[in-house]
C-alpha positions as CSV (number, residue, x, y, z in Angstrom):
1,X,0.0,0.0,0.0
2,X,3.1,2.2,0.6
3,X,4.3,1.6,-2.3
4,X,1.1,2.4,-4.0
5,X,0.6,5.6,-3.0
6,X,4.1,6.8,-3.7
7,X,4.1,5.8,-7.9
8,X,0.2,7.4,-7.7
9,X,2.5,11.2,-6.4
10,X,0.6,11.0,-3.4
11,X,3.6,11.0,-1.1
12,X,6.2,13.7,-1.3
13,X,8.0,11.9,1.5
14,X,9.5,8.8,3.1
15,X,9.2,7.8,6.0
16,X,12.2,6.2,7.3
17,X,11.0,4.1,10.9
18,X,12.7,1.9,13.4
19,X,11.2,-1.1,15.1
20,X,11.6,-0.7,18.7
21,X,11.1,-4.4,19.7
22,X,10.4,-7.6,17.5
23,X,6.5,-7.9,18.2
24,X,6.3,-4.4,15.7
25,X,3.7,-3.3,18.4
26,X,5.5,-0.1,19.4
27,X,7.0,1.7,16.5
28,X,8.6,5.5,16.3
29,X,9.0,7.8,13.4
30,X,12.7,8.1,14.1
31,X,13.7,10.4,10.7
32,X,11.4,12.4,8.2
33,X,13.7,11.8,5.4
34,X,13.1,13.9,1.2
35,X,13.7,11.3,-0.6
36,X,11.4,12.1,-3.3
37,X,8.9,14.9,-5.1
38,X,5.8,14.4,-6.8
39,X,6.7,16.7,-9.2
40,X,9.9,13.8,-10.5
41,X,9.8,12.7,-13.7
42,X,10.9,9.1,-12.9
43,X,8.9,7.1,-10.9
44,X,10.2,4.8,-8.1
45,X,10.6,1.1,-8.6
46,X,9.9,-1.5,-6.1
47,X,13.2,-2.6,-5.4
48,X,14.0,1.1,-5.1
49,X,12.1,2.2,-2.9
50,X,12.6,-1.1,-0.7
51,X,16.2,0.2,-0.5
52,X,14.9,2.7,2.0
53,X,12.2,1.0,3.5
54,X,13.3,-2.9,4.0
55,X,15.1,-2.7,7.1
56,X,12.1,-0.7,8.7
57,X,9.1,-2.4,7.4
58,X,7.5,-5.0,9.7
59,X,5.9,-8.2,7.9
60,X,3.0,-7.5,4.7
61,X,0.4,-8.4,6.8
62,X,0.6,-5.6,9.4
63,X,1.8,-2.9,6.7
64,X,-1.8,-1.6,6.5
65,X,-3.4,-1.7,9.4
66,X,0.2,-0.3,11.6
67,X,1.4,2.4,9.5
68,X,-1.3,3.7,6.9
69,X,-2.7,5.7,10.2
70,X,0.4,7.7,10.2
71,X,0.6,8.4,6.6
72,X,-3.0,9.6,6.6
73,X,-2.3,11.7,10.0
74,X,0.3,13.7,7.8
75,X,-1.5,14.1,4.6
76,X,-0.9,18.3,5.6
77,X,2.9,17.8,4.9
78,X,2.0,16.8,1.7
79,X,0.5,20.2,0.7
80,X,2.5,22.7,-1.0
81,X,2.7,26.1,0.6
82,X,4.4,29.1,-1.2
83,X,5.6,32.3,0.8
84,X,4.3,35.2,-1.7
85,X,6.9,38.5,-1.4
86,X,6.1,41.9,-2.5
87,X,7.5,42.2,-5.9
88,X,9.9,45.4,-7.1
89,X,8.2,47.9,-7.8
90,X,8.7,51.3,-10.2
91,X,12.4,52.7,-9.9
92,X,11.7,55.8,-7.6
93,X,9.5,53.9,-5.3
94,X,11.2,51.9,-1.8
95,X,7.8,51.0,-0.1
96,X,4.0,51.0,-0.3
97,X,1.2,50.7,2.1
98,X,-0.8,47.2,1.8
99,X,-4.5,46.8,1.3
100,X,-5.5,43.2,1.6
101,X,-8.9,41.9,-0.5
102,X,-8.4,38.6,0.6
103,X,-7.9,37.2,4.4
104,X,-7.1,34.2,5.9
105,X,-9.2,31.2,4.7
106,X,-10.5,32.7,1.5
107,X,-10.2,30.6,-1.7
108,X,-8.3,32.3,-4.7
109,X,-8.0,31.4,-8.0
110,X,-4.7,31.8,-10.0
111,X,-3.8,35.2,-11.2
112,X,-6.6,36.9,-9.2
113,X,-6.0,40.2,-7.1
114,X,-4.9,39.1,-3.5
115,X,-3.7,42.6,-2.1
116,X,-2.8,46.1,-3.9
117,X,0.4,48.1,-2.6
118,X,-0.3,51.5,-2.4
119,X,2.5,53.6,-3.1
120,X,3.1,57.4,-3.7
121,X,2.5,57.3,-7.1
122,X,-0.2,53.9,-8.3
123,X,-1.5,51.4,-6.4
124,X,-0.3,48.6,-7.3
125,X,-2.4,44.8,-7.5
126,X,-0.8,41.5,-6.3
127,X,-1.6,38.6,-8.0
128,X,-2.0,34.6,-7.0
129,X,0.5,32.9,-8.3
130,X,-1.5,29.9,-8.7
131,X,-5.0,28.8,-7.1
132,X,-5.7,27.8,-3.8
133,X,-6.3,29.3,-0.2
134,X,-4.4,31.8,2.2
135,X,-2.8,30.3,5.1
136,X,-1.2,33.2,6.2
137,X,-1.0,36.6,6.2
138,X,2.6,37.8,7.3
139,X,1.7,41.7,7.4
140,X,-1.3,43.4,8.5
141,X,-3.8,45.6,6.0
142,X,-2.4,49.0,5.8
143,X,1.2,48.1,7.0
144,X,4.3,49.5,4.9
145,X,6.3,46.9,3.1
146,X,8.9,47.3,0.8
147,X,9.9,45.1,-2.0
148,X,11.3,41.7,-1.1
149,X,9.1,41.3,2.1
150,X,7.3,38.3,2.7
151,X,3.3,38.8,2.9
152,X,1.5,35.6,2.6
153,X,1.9,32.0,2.5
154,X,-0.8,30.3,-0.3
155,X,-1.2,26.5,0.5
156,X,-1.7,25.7,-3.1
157,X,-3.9,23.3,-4.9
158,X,-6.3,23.6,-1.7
159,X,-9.6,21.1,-2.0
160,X,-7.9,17.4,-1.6
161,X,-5.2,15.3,-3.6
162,X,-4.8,12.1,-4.1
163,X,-3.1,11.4,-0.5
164,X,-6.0,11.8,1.0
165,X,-8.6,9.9,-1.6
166,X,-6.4,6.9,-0.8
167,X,-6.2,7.2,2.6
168,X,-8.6,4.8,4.4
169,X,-11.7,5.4,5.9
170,X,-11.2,6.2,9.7
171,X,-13.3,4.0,12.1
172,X,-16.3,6.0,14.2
173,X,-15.0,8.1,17.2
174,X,-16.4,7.1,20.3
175,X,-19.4,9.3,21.6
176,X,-17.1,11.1,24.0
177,X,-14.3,11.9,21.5
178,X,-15.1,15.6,20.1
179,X,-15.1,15.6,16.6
180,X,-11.9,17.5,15.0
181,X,-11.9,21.0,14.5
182,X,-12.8,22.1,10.9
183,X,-9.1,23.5,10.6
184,X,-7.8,20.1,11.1
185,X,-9.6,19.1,8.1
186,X,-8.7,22.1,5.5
187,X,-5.1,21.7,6.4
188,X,-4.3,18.9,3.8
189,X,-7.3,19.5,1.3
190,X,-4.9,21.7,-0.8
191,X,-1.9,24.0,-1.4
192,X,-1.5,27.2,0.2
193,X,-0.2,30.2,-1.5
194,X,1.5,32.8,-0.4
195,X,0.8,35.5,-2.3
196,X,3.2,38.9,-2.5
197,X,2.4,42.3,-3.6
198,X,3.5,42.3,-7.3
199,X,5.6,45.3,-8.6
200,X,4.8,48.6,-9.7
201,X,4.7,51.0,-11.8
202,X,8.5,52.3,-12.4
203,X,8.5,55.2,-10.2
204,X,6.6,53.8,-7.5
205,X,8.0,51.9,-4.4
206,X,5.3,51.7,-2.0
207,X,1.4,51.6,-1.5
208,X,-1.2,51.6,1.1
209,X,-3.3,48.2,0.8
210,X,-7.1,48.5,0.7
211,X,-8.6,45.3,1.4
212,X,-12.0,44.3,-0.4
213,X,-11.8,40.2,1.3
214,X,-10.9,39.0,4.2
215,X,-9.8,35.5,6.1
216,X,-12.4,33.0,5.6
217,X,-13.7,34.5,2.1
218,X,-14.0,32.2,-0.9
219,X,-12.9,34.2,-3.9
220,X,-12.9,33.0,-7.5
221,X,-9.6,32.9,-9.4
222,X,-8.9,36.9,-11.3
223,X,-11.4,37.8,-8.5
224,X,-10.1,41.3,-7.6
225,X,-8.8,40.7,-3.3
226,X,-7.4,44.6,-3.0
227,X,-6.1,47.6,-3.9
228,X,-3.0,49.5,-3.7
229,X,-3.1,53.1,-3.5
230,X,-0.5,54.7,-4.2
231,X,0.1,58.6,-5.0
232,X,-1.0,58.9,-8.7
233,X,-3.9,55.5,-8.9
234,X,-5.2,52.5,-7.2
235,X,-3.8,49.0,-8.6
236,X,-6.1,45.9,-8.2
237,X,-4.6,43.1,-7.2
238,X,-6.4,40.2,-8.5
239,X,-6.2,36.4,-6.7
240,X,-4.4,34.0,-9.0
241,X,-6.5,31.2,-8.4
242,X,-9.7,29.8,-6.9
243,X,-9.6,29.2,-3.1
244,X,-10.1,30.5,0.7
245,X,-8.0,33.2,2.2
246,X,-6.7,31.7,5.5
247,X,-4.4,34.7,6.2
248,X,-3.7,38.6,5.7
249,X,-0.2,39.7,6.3
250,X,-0.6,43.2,6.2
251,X,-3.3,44.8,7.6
252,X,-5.9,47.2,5.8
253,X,-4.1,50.6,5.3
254,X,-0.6,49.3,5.6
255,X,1.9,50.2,3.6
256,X,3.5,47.6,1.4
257,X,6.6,47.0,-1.1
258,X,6.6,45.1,-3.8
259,X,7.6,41.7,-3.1
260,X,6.0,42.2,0.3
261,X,3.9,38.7,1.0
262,X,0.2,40.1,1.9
263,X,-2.1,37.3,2.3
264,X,-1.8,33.2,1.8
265,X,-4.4,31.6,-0.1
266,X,-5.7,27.8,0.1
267,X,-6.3,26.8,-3.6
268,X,-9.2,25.0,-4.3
269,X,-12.0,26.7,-2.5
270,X,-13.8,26.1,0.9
271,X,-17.0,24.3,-0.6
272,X,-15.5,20.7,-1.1
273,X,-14.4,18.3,1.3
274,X,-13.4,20.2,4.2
275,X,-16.6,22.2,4.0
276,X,-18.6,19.1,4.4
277,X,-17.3,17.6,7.3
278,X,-17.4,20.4,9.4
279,X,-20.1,19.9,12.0
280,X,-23.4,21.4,11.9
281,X,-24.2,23.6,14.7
282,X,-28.0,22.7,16.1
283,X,-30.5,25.6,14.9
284,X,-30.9,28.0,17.4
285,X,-33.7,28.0,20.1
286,X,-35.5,31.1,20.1
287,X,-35.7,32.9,23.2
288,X,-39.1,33.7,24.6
289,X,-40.2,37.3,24.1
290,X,-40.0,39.7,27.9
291,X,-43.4,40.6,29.1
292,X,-43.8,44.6,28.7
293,X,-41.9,46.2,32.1
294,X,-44.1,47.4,34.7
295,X,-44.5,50.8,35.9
296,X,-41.5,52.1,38.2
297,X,-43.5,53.1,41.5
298,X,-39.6,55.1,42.7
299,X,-39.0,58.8,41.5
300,X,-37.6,59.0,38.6
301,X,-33.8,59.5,37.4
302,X,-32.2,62.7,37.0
303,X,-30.2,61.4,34.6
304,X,-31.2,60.0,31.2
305,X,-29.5,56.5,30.7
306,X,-26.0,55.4,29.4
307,X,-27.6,53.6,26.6
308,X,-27.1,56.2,23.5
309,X,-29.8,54.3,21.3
310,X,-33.2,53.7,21.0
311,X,-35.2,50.8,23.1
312,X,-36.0,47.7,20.6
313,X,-38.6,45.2,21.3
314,X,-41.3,45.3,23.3
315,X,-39.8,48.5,25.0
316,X,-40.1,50.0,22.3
317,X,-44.0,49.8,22.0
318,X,-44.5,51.7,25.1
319,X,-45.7,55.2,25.3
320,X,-43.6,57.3,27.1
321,X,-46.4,59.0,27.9
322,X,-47.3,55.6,30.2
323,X,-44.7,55.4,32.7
324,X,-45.5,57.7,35.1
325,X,-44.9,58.7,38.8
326,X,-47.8,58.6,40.5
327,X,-48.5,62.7,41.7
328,X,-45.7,63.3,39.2
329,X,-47.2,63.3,35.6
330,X,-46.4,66.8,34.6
331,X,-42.5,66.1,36.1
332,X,-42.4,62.7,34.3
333,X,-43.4,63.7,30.6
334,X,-40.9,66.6,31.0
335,X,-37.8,64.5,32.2
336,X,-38.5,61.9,29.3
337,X,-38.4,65.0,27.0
338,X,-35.4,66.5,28.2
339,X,-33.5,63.1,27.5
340,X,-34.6,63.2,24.2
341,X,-31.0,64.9,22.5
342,X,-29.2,62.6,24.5
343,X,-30.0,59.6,22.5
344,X,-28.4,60.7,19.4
345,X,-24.2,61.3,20.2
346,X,-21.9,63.5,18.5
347,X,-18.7,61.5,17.3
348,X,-16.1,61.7,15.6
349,X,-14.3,59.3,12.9
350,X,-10.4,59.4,12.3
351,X,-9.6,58.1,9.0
352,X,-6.0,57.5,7.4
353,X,-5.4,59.3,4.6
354,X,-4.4,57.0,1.7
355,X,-1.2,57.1,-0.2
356,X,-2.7,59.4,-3.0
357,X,-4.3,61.7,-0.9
358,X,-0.9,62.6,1.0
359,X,0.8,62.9,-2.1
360,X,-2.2,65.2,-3.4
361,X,-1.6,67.7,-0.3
362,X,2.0,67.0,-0.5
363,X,2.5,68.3,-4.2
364,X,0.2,71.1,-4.0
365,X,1.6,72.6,-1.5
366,X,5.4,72.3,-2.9
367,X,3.5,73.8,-5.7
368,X,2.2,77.1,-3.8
369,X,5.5,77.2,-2.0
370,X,7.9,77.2,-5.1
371,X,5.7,79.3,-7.5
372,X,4.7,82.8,-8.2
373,X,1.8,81.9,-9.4
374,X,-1.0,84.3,-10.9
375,X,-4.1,84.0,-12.6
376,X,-5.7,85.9,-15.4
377,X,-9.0,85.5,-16.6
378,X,-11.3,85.8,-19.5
379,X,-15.1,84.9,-21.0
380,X,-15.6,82.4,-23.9
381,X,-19.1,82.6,-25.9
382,X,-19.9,78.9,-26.4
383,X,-22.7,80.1,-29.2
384,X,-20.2,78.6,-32.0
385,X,-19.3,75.2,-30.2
386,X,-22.8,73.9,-28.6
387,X,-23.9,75.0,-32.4
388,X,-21.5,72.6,-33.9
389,X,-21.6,69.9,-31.5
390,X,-25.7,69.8,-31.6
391,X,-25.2,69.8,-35.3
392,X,-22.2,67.3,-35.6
393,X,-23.1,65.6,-32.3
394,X,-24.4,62.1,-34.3
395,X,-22.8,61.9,-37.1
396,X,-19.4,62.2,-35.3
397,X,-20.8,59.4,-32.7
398,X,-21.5,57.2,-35.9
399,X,-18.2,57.3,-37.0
400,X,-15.7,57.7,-34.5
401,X,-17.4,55.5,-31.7
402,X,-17.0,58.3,-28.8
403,X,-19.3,61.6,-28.1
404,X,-18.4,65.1,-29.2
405,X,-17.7,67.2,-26.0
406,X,-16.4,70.5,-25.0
407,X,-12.7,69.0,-23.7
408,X,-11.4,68.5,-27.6
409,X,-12.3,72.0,-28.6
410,X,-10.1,73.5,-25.6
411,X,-7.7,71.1,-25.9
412,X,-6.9,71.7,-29.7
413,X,-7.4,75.4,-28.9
414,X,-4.8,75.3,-25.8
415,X,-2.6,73.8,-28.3
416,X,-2.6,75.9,-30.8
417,X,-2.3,78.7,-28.5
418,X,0.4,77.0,-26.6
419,X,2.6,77.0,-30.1
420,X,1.8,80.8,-30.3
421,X,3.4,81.5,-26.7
422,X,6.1,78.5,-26.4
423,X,7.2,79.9,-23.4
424,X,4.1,78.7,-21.3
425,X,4.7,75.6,-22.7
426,X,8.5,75.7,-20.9
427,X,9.5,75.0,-17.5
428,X,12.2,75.8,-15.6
429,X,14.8,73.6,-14.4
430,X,17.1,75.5,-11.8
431,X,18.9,77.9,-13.8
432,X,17.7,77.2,-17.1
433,X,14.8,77.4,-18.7
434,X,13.6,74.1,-21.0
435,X,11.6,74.4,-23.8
436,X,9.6,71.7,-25.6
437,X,8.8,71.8,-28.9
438,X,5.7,68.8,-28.3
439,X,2.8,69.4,-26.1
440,X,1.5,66.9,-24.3
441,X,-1.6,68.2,-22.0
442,X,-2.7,66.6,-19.1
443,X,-6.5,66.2,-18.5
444,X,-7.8,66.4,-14.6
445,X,-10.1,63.7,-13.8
446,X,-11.6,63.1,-10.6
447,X,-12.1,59.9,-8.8
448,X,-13.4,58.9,-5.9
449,X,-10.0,58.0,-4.3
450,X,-8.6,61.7,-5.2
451,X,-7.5,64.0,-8.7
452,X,-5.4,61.8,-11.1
453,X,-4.1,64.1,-14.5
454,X,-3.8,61.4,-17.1
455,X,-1.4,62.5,-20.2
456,X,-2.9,63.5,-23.6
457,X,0.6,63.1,-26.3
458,X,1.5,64.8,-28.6
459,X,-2.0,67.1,-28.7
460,X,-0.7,69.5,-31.8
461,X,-0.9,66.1,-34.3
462,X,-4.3,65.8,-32.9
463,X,-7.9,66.4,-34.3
464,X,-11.4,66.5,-32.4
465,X,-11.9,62.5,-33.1
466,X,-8.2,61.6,-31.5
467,X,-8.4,63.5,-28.5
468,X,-11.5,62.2,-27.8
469,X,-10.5,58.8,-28.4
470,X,-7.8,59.6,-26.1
471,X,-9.6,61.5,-23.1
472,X,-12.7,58.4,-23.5
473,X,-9.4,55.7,-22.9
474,X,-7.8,58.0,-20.3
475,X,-11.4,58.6,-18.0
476,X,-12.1,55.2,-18.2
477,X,-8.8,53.6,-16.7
478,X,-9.1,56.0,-14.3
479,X,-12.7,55.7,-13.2
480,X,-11.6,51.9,-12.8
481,X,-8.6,52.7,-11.0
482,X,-6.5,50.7,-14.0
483,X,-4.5,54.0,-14.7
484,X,-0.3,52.7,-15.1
485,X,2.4,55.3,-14.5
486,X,3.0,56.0,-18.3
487,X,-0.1,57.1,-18.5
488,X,0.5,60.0,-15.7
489,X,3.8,60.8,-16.4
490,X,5.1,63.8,-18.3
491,X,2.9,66.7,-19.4
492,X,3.7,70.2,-20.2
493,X,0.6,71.6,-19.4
494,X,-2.5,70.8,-17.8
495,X,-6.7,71.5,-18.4
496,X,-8.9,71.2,-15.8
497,X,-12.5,71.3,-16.1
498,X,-14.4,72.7,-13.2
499,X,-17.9,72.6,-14.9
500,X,-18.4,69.4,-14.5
501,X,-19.4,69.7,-11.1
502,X,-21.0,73.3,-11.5
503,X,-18.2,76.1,-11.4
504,X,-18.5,79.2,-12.1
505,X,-15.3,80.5,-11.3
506,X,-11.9,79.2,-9.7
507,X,-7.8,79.9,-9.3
508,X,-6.8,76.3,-10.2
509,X,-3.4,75.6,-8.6
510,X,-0.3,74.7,-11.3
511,X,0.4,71.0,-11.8
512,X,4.5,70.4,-11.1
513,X,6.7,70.6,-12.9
514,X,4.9,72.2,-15.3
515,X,4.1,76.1,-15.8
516,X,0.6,76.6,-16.4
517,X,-3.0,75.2,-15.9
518,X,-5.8,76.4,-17.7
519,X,-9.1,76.3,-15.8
520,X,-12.7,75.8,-17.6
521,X,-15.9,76.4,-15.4
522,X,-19.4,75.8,-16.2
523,X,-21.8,77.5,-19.3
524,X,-24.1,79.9,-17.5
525,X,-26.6,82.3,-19.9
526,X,-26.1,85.3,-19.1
527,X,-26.7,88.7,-21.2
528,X,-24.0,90.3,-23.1
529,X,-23.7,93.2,-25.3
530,X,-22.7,92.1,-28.9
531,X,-22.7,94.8,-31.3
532,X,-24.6,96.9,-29.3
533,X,-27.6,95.1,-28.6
534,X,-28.2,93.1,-25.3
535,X,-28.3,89.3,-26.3
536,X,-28.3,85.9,-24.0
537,X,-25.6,84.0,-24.4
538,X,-24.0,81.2,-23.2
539,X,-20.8,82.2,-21.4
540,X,-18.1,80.1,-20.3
541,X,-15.1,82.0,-17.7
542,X,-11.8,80.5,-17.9
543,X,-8.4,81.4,-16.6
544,X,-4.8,80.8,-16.6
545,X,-2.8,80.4,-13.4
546,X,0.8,80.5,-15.0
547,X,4.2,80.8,-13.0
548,X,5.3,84.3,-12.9
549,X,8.9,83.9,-12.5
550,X,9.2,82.4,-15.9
551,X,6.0,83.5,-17.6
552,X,4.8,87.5,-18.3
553,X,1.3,89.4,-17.9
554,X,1.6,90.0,-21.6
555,X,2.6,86.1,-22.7
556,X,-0.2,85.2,-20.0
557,X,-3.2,87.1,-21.5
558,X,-2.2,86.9,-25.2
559,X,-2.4,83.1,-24.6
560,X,-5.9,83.6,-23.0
561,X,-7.0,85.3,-25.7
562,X,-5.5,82.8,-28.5
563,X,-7.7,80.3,-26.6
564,X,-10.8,82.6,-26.5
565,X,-10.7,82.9,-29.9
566,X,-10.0,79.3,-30.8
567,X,-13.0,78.0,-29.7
568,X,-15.4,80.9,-30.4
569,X,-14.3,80.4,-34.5
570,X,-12.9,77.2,-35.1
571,X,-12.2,78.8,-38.1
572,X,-9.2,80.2,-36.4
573,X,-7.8,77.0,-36.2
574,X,-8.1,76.2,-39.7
575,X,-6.6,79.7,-41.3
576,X,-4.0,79.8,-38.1
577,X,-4.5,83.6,-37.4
């Protein structure tokens, strides 16, 4: 039977044994000795294997019955458990804070998102190497880790192998054995991965881990476990195989490295085997209902109670207008009255600021500390553009798969503006002053984790179609949190659009290391004078906040007005006047 189960790869080890006395009734494991892997290519013979095992074994007839107990005992050794480390991650990044979406006991499946490591920059997802369940989590959720650290242990394979089909049926405890814990049994029903955080983008180093599972959740395999925030997005980090997350190893809101281990993951999932034999707990007795209290015949409290909600239950059907003192009425409904406010408590809630939060604040302040910046303003009539886009509106849908908005118009405007007056297109870098002869324009989009600036290339090669293309592609990895860092890096200027949310009128603050940001608000009719006549239009303010050490008033407002007149007469564009 030995022999059996070792050609079948259900034994990864040997057991080497000693007899203790000639009557083979009391035998030792004396040495745990790797002879073997399932994972060989050649296959034990007989003879071999009685190389090891014929001075230890005890006569065919009691083989079974002595020693397949112990083989079955230690069917967990036979399990393959990985340690998962948070992976490198981008070149100016040392550390991230870990955000675990799987814990301790949940199933993965190979590939999915166990943790993300939030780092200054991304968040970055950590994946499952292969399916099965977390054992372990080596750092809590919200920890720091850098790359290299362990963060998980994944028992791989999780749901039952071969070992344990061929093990024999155990005979029926006695009635006052307990039965084994359900642990016991999910120990050797399959391999446990340990799963790291993965690396990320090349700048970033470290992320904050935002769990979405936790210990004991069954997760599917590409099922997304957690996020990483890091400064500039959130990365998913997906599980890489079916399973049940038996540990987190960083805590929700660490910070985490790539390579960090974050969770271990039992492959195989928790409905099988182990699920089955877990015993059922007897339904629950319902307790019987508390007759209604009686009247209080003492004087009541001065003091309302130190319960801060509401009675439930039968309490709570009682007037308060029916407990009473007797001679007391009047004094009674007032004192329940007066404890009225002190049922709802005002509290406070401390949350941590994730990863791309801080490095919001941080770079907006550098920005107001290093700049002279000023902002000049101006008033766009969108008569000529909502004409064109309620015109062209379907047709350009039809064709180019995306919807005609107001961002293409100003971005093709701020470019051609922008290669009227290079120098707001510059930047200065210490004693010089750089200037680029592309523009590539940054686009502000909000998202519910904080203000990301996806990149727009090359924007003076562009028409209305391709920048739409591009914003549509840009909004969407962002809304989804699937931004990388090449798609946030660079820019030499930046657009953002304060209408969407209602606007009128706002300073933005410049995006570094660039030199300008050009603010759009939202269209208000109002009534303007156009050749001398009072007319409703639609009016649009926008403004520049430029750096005044490196650009002028004059450069400042003449690019202003390039853009005014860019998107009042497209034809400007066209003639390049």
């Amino acid at each position: 039977a030995f022999v059996a189960l070792l050609k079948r790869g259900s034994l990864r080890t040997i057991y080497k044994f000693k007899i203790v006395n000639e009557s083979h009734d009391a035998l030792k494991i004396q040495q745990l000795r790797h002879l073997t892997s399932c994972t060989s290519a050649r296959t034990p013979k007989r003879h071999q294997v009685h190389k090891h095992t014929s001075r230890c074994l005890p006569s065919a007839g009691n083989w079974s019955a002595h020693y397949l107990r112990h083989i079955s005992s230690t069917s967990a050794l036979c399990d393959e458990f990985r340690v998962i480390k948070c992976p490198q991650l981008a070149e100016s990044l040392s550390e991230g804070d870990i955000r675990w979406n799987k814990a301790v006991g949940d199933t993965v499946k190979e590939d999915e998102v166990i943790c993300e490591v939030e780092t200054d920059k991304t968040s970055v997802p950590i994946h499952a190497p292969a399916a099965g369940i977390v054992a372990e989590l080596l750092v809590e959720d919200g920890s720091t880790i850098q790359p290299g650290k362990e963060i998980m242990k994944l028992k791989v394979g999780a749901g039952g192998g071969e070992a344990a089909s061929a093990a024999p049926p155990q005979p029926a405890a006695a009635p006052s054995s307990p039965p084994p814990p359900p642990a016991a049994a999910a120990s050797g029903s399959g391999e446990v991965r340990t799963v790291k955080c993965p690396q990320l983008a090349e700048s970033l180093s470290e992320g904050d881990i935002r769990w979405s599972k936790g210990v004991g959740d069954t997760v599917a395999e590409d099922e997304v476990i957690c996020e990483v925030e890091t400064d500039k997005t959130s990365v998913p980090i997906h599980a890489p195989a079916g399973g049940v997350i038996i540990e987190i190893l960083a805590a929700d809101g660490t910070t985490v490295q790539p390579g960090k281990d974050i969770f271990r993951l039992q492959v195989g999932g928790a409905g099988g085997a182990p699920a089955a034999a877990r015993p059922v707990a007897p339904a629950p007795t319902p307790a019987a209902a508390p007759p209604p209290p009686a009247a209080s015949s003492g004087p009541i409290p001065t003091t309302p109670p130190p319960t801060p909600a509401m009675p439930s239950g039968p309490m709570a059907s009682i007037p308060v207008s029916s407990i009473q003192v007797p001679g007391q009425a009047t004094h009674a409904a007032s004192a329940a009255a007066g404890a009225t406010p002190a049922v709802s408590a005002r509290t406070e809630q401390r949350v941590k600021m994730n990863r791309m939060r801080q490095r919001i604040a941080q770079r907006l302040k550098d920005a107001q500390n290093t700049y002279a910046m000023l902002t000049t303003f101006n008033e766009v009539d969108m008569t000529s553009v909502i004409q064109m886009r309620n015109k062209y509106k379907d047709a350009f849908a039809k064709k180019h798969g995306v919807k005609l908005g107001f961002m293409s118009p100003f971005v093709k405007a701020a470019a051609f503006a922008l290669q009227d007056q290079p120098v707001v297109n510059a930047v200065i870098d210490e004693q010089e002053i750089v200037y680029r002869d592309y523009i590539d324009i940054s686009v502000a989009v909000s998202t519910p984790k904080g203000l990301v600036v996806p990149v727009v290339r090359n924007c003076e090669r562009m028409n209305y179609a391709d920048i739409e293309k591009a914003i549509f592609e840009l909004g969407e990895k962002a809304r989804t949190g699937s931004l990388a860092i090449e798609d946030m890096d660079g820019g030499t200027f930046t657009i953002s659009n304060g209408g969407v949310f209602g606007s009128m009128f706002g300073t933005p603050i410049i995006n570094p290391p660039q030199s300008a940001i050009l603010g759009m608000h939202a269209i208000f009719e109002r009534p303007v004078a156009i050749n001398g006549k009072i007319e409703i239009r639609p009016m649009m303010y926008i403004c520049l906040t430029y750096d005044h050490r490196l650009i002028d008033g004059r450069e400042a407002v003449t690019f202003l007005k390039k853009v005014k007149a860019a998107v009042e007469d497209p034809a400007v564009l066209m003639l390049d006047v």
